[in-house]
One Martini backbone bead per residue (centre of mass of N, CA, C, O) as a GRO file, in nm:
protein
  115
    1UNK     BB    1  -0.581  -0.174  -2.085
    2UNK     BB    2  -0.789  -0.198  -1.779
    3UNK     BB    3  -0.740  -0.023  -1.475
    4UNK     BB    4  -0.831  -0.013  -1.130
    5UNK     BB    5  -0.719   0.151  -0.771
    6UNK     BB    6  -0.843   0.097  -0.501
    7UNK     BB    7  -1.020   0.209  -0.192
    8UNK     BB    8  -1.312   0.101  -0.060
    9UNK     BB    9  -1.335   0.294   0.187
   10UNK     BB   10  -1.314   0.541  -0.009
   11UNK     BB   11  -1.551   0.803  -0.091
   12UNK     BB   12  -1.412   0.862  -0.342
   13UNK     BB   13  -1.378   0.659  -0.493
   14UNK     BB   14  -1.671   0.510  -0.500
   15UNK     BB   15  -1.798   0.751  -0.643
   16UNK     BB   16  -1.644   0.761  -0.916
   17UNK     BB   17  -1.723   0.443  -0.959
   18UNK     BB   18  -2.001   0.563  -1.025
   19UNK     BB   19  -1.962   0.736  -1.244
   20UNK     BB   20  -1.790   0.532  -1.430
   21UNK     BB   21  -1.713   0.341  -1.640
   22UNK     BB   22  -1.606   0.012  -1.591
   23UNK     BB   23  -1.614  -0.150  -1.886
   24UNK     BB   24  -1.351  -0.351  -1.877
   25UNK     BB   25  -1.230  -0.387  -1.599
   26UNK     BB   26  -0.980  -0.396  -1.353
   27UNK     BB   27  -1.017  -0.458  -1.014
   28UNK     BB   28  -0.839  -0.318  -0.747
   29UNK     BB   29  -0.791  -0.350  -0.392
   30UNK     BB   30  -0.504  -0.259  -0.190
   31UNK     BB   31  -0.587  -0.389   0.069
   32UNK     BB   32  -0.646  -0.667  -0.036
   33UNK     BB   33  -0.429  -0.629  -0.312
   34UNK     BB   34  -0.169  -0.508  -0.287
   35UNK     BB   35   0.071  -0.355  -0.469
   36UNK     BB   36   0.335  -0.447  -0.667
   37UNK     BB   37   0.620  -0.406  -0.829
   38UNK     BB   38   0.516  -0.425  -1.096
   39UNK     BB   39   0.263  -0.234  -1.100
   40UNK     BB   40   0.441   0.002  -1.015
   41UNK     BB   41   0.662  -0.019  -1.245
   42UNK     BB   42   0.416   0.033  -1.473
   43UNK     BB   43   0.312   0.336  -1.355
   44UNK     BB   44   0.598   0.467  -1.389
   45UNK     BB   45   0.614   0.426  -1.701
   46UNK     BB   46   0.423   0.675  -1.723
   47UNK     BB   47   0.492   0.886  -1.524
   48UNK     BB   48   0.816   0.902  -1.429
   49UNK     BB   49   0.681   0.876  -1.095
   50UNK     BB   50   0.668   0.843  -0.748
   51UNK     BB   51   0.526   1.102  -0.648
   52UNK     BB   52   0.280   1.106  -0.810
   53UNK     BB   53   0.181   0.809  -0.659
   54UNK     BB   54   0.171   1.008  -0.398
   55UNK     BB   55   0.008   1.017  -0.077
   56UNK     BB   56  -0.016   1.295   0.130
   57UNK     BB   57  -0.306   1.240   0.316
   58UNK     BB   58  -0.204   1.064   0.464
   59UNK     BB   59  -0.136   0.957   0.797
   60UNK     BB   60   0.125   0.865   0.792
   61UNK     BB   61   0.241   1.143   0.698
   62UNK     BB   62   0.224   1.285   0.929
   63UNK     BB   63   0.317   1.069   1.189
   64UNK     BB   64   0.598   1.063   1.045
   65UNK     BB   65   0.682   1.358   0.948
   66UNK     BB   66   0.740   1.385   0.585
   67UNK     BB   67   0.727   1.667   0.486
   68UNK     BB   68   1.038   1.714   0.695
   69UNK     BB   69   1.139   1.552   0.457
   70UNK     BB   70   1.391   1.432   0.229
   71UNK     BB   71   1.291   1.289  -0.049
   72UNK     BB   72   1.305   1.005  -0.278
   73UNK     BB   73   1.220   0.828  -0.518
   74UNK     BB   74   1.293   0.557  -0.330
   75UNK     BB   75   1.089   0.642  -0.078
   76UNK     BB   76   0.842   0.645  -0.232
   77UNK     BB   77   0.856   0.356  -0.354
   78UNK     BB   78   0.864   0.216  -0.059
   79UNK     BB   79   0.587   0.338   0.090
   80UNK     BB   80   0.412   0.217  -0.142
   81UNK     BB   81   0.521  -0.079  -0.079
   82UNK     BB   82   0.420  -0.099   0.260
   83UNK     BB   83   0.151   0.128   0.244
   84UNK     BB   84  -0.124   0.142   0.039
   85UNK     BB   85  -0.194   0.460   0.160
   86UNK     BB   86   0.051   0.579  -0.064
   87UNK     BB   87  -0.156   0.574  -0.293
   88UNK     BB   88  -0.262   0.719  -0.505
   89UNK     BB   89  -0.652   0.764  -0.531
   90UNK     BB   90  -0.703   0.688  -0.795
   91UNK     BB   91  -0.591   0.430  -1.062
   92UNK     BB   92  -0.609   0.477  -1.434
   93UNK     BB   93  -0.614   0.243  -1.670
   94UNK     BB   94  -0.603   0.318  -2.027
   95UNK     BB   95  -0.393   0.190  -2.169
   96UNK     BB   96  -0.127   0.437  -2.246
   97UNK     BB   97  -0.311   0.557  -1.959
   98UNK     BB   98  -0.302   0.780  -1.681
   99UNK     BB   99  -0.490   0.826  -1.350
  100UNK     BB  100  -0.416   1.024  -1.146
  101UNK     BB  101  -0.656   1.048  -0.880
  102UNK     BB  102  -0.929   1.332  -0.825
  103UNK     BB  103  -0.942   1.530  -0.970
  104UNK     BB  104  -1.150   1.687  -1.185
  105UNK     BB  105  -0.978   1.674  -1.415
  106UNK     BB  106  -0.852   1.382  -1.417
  107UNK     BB  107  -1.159   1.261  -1.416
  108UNK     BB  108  -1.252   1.400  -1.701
  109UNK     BB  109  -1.052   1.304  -1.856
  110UNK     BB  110  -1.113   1.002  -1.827
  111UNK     BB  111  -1.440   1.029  -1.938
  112UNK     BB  112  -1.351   1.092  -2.221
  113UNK     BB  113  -1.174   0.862  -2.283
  114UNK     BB  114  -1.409   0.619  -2.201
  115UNK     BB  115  -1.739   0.789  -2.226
   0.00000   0.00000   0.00000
């Protein structure tokens, strides 16, 4: 399975998905078609973890001032299906692996596995 989670708004989102091979992905763009509870239940089964796959730089994140709280796994779960903005992304399913967020390393291991 090859897919992909972007935010079309996302200046880095799109960025990469010019970088990047795409070819047989299914694209999601989570504004347009929020991430469901099995899509999410999925990609925990990879991380492991719903923190890993909370995005922190949300203005949500702020605004809720929720740095000052203590979250539970539960709340992670919760937050990323309330509200797009709290999935970190993108997100690259590639077979039985799992590319979570932007950062450089992320990335290149990404096209390394796609070539």
């Amino acid at each position: 399975m090859k897919k992909v989670y972007f935010l079309q708004t996302c200046d880095t989102c799109r960025r990469i998905l010019k970088e990047v091979n795409l070819e047989g992905f299914e694209l999601q763009e989570v504004k347009a078609k929020p991430i469901n509870v099995a899509q999410l239940e999925e990609l925990y089964a990879h991380t492991k973890s719903y923190e890993a796959l909370f995005n922190r730089r949300a203005k949500l994140y702020k605004e809720m001032d929720l740095k000052n709280q203590n979250l539970s796994e539960k709340d992670y779960r919760q937050f990323i299906l309330d509200d797009y903005t709290f999935l970190k992304r993108p997100v690259f399913m590639v077979d039985n692996e799992i590319f979570v967020g932007n950062s450089k390393n992320v990335i290149d291991d990404l096209k390394e596995k796609i070539g």
